[in-house]
BATIMI-12874 format. One record per residue: chain; x, y, z of N, C-alpha, C in turn; residue in one letter. Coordinates in steps of 0.1 Angstrom, whole numbers, m for minus. Layout:
+-------+-------+-------+-------+-------+-------+-------+-------+-------+-------+-----+
: chain :   n_x :   n_y :   n_z :  ca_x :  ca_y :  ca_z :   c_x :   c_y :   c_z : res :
+-------+-------+-------+-------+-------+-------+-------+-------+-------+-------+-----+
:     A :     X :     Y :     Z :     X :     Y :     Z :     X :     Y :     Z :   A :
...
+-------+-------+-------+-------+-------+-------+-------+-------+-------+-------+-----+
***
This chain:
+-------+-------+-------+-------+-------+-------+-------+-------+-------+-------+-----+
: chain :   n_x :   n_y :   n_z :  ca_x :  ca_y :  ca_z :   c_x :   c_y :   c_z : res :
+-------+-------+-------+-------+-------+-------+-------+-------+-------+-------+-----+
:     A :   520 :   981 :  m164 :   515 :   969 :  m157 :   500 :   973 :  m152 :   X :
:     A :   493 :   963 :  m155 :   471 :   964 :  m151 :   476 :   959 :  m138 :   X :
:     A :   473 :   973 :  m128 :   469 :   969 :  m113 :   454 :   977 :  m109 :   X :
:     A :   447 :   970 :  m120 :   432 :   976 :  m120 :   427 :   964 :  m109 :   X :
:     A :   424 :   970 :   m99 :   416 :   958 :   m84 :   402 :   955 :   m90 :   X :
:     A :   398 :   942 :   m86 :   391 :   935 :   m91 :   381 :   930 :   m79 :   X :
:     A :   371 :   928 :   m75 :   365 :   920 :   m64 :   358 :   909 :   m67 :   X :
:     A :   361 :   901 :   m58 :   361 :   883 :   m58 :   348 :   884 :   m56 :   X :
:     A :   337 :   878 :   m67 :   326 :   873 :   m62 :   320 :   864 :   m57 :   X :
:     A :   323 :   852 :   m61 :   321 :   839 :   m58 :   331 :   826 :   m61 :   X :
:     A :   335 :   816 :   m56 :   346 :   803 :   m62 :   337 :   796 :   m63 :   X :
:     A :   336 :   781 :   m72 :   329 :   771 :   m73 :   334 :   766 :   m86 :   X :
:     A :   331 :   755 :   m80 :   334 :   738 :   m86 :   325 :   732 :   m99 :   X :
:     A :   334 :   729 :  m108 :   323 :   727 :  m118 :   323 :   713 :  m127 :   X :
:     A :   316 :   702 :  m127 :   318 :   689 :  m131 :   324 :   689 :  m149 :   X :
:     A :   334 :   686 :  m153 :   340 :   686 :  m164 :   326 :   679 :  m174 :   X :
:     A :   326 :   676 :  m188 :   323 :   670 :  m194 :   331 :   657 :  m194 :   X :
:     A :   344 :   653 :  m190 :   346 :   640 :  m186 :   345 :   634 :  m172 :   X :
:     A :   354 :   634 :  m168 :   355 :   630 :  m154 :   367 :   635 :  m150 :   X :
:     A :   363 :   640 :  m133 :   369 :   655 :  m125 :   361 :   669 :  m129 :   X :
:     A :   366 :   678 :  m118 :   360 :   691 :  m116 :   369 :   699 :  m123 :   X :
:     A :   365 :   712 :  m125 :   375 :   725 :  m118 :   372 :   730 :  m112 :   X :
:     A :   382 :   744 :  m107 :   377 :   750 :  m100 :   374 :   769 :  m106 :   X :
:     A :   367 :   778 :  m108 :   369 :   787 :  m111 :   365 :   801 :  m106 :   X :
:     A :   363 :   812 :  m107 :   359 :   823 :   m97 :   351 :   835 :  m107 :   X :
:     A :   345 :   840 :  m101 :   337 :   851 :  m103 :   339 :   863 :  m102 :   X :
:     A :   345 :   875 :  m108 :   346 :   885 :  m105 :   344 :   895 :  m109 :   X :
:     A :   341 :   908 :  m112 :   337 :   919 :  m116 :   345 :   929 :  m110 :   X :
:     A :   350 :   939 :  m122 :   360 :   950 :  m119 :   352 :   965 :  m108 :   X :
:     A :   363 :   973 :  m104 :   354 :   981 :   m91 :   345 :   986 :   m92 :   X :
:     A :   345 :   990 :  m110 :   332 :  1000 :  m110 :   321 :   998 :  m112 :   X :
:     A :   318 :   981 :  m110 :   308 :   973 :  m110 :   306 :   973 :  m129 :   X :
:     A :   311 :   976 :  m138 :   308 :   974 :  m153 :   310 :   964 :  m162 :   X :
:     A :   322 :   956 :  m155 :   322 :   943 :  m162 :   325 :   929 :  m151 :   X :
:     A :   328 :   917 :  m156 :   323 :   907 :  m150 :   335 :   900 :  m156 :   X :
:     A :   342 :   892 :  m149 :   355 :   880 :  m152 :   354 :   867 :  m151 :   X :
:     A :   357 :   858 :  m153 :   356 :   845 :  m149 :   369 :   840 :  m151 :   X :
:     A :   376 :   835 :  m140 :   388 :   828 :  m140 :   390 :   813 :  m137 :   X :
:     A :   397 :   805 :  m147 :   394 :   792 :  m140 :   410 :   791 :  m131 :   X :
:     A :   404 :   780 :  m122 :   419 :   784 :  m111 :   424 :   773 :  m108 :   X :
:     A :   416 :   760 :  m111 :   423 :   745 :  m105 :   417 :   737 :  m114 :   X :
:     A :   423 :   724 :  m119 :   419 :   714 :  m126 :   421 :   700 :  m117 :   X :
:     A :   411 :   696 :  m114 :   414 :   678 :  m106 :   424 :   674 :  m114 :   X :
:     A :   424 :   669 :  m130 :   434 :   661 :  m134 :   446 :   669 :  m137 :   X :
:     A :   456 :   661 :  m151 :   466 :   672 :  m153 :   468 :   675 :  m163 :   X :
:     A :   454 :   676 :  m169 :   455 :   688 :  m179 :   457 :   703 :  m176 :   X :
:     A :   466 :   710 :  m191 :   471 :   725 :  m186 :   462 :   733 :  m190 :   X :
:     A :   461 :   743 :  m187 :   449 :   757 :  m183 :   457 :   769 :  m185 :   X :
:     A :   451 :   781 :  m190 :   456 :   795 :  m186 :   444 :   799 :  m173 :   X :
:     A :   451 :   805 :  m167 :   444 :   810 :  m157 :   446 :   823 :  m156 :   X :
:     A :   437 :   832 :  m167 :   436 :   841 :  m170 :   421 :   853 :  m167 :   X :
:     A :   423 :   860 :  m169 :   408 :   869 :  m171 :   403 :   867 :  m179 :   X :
:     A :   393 :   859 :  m180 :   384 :   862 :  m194 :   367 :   870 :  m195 :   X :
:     A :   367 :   881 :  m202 :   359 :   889 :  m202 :   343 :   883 :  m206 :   X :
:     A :   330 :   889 :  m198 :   321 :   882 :  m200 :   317 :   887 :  m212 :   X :
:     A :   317 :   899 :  m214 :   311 :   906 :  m227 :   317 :   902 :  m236 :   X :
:     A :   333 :   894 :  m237 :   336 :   887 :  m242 :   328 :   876 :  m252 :   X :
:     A :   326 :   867 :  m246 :   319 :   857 :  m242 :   305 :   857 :  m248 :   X :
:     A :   297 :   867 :  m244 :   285 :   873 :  m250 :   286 :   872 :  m268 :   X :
:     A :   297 :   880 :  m268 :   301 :   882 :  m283 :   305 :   867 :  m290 :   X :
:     A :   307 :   859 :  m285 :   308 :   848 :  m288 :   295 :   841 :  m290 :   X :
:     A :   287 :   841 :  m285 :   274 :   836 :  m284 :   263 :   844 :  m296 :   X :
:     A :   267 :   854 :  m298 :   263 :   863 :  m309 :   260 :   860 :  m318 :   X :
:     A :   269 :   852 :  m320 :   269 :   846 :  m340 :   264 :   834 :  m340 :   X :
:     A :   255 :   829 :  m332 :   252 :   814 :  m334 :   234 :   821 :  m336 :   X :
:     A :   232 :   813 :  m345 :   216 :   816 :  m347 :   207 :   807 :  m342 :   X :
:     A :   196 :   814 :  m336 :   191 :   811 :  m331 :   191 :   801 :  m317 :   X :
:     A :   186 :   786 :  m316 :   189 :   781 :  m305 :   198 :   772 :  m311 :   X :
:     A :   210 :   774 :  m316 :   217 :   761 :  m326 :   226 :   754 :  m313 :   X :
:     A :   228 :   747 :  m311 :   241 :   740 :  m302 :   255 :   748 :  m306 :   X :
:     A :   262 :   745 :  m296 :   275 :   751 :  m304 :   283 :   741 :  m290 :   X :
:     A :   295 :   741 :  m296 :   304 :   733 :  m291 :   317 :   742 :  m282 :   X :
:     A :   325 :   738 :  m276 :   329 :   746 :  m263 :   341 :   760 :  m273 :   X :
:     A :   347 :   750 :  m286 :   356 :   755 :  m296 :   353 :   770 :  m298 :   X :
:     A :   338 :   773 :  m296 :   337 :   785 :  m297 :   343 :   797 :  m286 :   X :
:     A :   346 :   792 :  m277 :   348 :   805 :  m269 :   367 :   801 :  m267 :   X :
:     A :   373 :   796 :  m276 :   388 :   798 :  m278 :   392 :   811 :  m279 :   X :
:     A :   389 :   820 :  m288 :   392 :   832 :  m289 :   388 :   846 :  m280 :   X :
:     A :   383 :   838 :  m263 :   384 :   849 :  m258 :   391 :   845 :  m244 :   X :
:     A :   405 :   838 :  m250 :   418 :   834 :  m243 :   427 :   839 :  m250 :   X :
:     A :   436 :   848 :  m237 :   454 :   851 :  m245 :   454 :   835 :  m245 :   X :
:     A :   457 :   826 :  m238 :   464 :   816 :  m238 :   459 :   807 :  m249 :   X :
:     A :   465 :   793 :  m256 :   462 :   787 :  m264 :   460 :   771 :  m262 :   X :
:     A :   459 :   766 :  m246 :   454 :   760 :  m240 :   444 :   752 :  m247 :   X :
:     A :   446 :   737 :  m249 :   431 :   730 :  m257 :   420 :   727 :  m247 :   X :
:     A :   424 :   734 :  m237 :   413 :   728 :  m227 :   408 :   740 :  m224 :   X :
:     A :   413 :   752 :  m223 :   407 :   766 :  m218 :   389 :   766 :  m221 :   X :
:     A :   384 :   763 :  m237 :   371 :   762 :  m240 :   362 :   755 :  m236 :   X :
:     A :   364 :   743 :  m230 :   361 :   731 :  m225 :   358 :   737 :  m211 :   X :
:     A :   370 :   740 :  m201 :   368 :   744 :  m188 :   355 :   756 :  m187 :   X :
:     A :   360 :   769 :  m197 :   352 :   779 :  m195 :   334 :   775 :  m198 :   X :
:     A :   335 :   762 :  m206 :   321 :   757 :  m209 :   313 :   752 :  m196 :   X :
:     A :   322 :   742 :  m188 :   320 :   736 :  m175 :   314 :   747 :  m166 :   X :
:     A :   318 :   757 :  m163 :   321 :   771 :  m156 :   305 :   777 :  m159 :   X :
:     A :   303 :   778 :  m175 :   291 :   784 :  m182 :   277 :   771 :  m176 :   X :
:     A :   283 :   765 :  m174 :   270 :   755 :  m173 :   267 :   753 :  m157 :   X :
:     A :   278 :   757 :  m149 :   276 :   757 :  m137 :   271 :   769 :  m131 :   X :
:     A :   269 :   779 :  m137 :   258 :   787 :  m133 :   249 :   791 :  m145 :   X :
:     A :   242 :   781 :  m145 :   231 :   778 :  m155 :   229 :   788 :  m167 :   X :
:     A :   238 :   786 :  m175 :   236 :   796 :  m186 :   240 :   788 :  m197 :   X :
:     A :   247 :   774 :  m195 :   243 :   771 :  m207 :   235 :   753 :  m203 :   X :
:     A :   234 :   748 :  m211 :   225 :   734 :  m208 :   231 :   727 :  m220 :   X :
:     A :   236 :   713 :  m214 :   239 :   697 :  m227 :   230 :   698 :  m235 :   X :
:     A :   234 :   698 :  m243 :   221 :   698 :  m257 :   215 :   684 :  m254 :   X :
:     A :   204 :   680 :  m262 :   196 :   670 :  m255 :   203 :   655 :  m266 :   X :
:     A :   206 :   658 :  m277 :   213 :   646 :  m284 :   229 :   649 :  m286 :   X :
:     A :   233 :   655 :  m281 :   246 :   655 :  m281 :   257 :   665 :  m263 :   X :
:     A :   261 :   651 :  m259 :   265 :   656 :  m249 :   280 :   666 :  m243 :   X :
:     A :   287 :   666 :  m260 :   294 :   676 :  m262 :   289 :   691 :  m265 :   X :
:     A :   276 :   695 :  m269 :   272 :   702 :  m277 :   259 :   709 :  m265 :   X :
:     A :   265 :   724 :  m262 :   254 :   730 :  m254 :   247 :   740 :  m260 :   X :
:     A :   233 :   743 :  m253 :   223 :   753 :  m257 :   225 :   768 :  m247 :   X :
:     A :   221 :   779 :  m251 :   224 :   785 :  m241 :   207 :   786 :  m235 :   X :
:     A :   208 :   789 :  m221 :   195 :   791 :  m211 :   197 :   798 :  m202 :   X :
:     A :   188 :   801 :  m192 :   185 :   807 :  m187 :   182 :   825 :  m188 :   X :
:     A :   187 :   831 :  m180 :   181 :   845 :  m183 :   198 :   857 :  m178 :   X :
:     A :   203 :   855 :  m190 :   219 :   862 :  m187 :   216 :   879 :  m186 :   X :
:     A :   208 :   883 :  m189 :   212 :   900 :  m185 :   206 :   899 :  m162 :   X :
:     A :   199 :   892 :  m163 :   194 :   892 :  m147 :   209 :   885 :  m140 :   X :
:     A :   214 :   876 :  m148 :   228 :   868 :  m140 :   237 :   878 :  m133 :   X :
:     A :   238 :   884 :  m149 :   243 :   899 :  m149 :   245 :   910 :  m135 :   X :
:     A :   233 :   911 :  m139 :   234 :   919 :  m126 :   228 :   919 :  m112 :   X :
:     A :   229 :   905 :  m110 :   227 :   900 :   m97 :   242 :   898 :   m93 :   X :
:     A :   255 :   895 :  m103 :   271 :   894 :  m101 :   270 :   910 :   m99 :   X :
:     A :   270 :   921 :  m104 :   273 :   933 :  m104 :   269 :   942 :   m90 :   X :
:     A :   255 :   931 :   m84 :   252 :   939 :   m77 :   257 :   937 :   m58 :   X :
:     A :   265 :   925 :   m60 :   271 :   916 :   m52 :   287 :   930 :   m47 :   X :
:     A :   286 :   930 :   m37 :   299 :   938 :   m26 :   314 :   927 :   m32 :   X :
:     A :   315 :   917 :   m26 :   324 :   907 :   m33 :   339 :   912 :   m25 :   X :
:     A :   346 :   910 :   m26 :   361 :   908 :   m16 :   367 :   914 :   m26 :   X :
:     A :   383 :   919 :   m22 :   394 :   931 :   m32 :   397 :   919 :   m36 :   X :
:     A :   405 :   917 :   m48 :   408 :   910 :   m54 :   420 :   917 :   m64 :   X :
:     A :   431 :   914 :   m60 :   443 :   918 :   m71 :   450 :   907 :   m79 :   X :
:     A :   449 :   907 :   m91 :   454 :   894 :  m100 :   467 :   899 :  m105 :   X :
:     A :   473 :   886 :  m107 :   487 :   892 :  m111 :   490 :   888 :  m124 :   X :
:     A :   501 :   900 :  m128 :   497 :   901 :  m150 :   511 :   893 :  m155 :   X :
:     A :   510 :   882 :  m164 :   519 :   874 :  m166 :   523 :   875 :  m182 :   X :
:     A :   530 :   878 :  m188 :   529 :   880 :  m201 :   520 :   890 :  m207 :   X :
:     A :   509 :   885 :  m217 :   503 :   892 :  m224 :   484 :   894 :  m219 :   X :
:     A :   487 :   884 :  m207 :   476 :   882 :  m198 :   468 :   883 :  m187 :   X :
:     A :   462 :   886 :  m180 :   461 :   890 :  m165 :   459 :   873 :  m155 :   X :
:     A :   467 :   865 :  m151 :   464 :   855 :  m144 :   461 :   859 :  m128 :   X :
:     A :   453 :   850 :  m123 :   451 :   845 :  m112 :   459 :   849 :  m102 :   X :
:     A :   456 :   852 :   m90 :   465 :   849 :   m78 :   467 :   840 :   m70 :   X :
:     A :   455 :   834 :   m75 :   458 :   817 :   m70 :   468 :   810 :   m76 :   X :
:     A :   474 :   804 :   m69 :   485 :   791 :   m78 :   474 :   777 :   m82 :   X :
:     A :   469 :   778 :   m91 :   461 :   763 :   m98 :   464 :   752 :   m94 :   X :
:     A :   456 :   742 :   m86 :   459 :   732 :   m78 :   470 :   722 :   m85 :   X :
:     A :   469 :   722 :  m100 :   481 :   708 :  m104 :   492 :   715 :  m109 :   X :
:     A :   493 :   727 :  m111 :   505 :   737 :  m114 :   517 :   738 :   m99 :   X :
:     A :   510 :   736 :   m86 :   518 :   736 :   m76 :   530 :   726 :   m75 :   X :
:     A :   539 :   734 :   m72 :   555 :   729 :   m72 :   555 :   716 :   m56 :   X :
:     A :   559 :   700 :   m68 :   560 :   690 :   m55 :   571 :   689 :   m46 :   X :
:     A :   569 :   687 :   m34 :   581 :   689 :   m27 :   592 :   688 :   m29 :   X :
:     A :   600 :   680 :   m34 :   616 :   674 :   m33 :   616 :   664 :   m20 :   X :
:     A :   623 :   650 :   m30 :   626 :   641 :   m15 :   637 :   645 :   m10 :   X :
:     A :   635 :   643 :     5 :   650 :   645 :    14 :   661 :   637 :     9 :   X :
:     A :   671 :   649 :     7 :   685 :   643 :     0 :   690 :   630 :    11 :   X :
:     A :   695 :   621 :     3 :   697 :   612 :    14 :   720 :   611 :    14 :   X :
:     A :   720 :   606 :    29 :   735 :   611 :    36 :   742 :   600 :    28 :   X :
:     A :   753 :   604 :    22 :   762 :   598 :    13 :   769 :   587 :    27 :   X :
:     A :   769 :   575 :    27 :   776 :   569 :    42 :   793 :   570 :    47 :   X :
:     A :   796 :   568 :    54 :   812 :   576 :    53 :   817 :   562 :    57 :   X :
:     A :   831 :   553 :    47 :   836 :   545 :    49 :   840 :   544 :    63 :   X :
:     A :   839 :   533 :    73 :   845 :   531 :    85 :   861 :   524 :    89 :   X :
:     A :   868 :   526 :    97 :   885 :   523 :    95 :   879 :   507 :   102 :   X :
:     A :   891 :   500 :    98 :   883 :   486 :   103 :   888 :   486 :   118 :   X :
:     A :   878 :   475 :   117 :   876 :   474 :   135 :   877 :   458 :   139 :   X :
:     A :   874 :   457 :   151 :   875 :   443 :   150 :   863 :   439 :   153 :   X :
:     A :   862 :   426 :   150 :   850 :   418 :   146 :   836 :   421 :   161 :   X :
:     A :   826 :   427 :   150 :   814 :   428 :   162 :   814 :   419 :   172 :   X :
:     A :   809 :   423 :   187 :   807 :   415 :   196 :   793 :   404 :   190 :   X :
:     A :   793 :   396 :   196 :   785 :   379 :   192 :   786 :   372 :   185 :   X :
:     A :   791 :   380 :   175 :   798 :   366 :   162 :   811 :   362 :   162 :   X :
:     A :   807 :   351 :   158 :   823 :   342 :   161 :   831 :   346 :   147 :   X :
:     A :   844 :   353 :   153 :   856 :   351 :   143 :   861 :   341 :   135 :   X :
:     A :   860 :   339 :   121 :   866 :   327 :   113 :   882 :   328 :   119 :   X :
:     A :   884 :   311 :   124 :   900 :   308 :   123 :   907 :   304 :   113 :   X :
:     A :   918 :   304 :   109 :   926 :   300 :    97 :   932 :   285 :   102 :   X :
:     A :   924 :   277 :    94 :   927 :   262 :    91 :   943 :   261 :    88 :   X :
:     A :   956 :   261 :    91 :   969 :   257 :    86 :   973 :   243 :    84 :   X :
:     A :   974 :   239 :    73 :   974 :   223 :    69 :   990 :   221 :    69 :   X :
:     A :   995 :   211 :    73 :  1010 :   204 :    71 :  1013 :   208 :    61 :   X :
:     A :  1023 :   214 :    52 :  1029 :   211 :    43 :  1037 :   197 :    37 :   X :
:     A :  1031 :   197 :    22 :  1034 :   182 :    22 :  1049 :   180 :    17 :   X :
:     A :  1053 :   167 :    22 :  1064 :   169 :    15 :  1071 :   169 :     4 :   X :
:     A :  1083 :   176 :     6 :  1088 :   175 :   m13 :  1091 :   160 :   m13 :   X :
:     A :  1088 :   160 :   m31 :  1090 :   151 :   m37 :  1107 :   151 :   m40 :   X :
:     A :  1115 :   136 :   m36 :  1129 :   138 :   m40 :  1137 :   145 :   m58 :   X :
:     A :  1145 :   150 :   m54 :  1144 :   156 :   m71 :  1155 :   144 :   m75 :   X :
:     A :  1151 :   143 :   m95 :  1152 :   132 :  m103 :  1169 :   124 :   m99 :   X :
:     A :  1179 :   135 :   m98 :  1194 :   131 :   m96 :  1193 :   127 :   m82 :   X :
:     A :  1190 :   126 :   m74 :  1190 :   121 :   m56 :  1185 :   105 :   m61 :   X :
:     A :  1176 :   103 :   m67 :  1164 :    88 :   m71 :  1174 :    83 :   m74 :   X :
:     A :  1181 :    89 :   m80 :  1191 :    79 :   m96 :  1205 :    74 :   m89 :   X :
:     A :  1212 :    88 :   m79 :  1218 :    79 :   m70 :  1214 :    68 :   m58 :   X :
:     A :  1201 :    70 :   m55 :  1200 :    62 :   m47 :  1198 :    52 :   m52 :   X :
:     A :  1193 :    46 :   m67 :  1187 :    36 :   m72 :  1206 :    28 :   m73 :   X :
:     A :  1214 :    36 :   m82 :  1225 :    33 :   m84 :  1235 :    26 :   m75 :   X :
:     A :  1232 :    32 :   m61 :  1239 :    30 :   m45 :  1235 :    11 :   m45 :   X :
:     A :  1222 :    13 :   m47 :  1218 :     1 :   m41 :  1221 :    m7 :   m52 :   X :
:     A :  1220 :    m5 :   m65 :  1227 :   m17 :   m71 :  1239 :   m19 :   m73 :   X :
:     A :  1249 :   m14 :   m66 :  1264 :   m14 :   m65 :  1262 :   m23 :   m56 :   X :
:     A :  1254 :   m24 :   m41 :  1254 :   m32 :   m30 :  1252 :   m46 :   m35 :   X :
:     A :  1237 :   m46 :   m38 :  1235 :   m61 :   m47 :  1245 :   m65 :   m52 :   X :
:     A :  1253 :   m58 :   m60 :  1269 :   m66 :   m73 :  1276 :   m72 :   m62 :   X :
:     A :  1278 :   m62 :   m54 :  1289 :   m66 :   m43 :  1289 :   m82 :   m32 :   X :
:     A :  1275 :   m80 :   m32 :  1266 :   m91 :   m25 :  1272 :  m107 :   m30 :   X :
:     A :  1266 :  m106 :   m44 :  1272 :  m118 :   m54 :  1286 :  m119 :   m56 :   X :
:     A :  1290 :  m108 :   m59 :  1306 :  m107 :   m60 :  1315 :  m122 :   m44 :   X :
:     A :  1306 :  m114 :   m34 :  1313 :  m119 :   m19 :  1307 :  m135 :   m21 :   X :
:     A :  1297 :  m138 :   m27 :  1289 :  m153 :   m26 :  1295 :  m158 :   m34 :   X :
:     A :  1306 :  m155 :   m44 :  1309 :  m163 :   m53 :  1322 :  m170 :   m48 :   X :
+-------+-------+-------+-------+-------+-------+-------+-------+-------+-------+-----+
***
């Protein structure tokens, strides 16, 4: 495990080539010989390694471009363990915020390098800077910062399952429904009762004429 201590030179914010910042740090190892740059936070939510990346790195990167040609951020991918499509992009943002590289003038993807990097150099080296221990994740040395959109969101409060109530009787102020009870109606005579009674009475009538005759 690298528990090589590191000291914090500077943090600062660096405007994206789109829209949002990051955030990234400056650091150089104890023996004042080399120089780190870590990016640490991204405004939006794009993903990042937040790793060490070496300046002399970096340098070597810049190496192969002849003369004052533009070069585009693609170039400094390979001085990330991680494989991040943004890592080159950010570390560009980073490079331009302390004036070492400049937007090319027709192309606002495409920077120039400027200023005067061996004096950068060692005006970072010459800097006291804070202890700094980073912590090693895989194949990488990352940050000890947690990266602002990487942070774990809270959890909503579980909410209370409600517990059925035994019934009760009707809340105070509202009026209780009464039960309407209608008369039952009555039965209809069934067919054999009709048929005697129809029968009864015309025995009476026969009888009637019978007596008038």
């Amino acid at each position: 495990m690298n528990n090589t201590p590191y000291r914090l030179i500077k943090t600062e914010r660096a405007r994206k080539t789109g829209e949002g910042c990051i955030t990234y740090a400056v650091l150089k190892d104890a023996d004042s010989q080399g120089i780190y740059f870590i990016i640490l936070a991204n405004d939006g939510a794009g993903q990042f390694s937040s790793e060490l990346v070496s300046f002399d790195k970096i340098e070597q990167c810049l190496a192969k471009v002849q003369g004052n040609k533009p070069v585009a951020a693609k170039l400094f991918a390979t001085v990330f363990v991680g494989r991040s499509s943004n890592n080159p992009g950010f570390l560009q943002a980073a490079l331009r915020q302390e004036y070492l590289l400049m937007p090319a003038a027709d192309a606002s993807h495409l920077h120039t390098v400027t200023g005067n990097w061996a004096e950068w150099k060692r005006n970072i080296l010459a800097q006291e800077g804070q202890p700094y221990t980073p912590l090693v994740k895989g194949a990488g040395v990352v940050a000890s910062t947690t990266p602002a959109d990487t942070k774990a969101k809270p959890e909503p409060p579980a909410q209370e399952t409600p517990i059925p109530e035994a019934d009760s009787a009707a809340p105070k102020g509202k009026k209780s429904r009464k039960l309407l009870i209608l008369p039952k109606k009555p039965a209809e005579p069934e067919a054999d009762a009709v048929d005697s009674a129809e029968s009864s009475s015309m025995d009476t009538e026969a009888a009637s004429h019978d007596d008038a005759a």
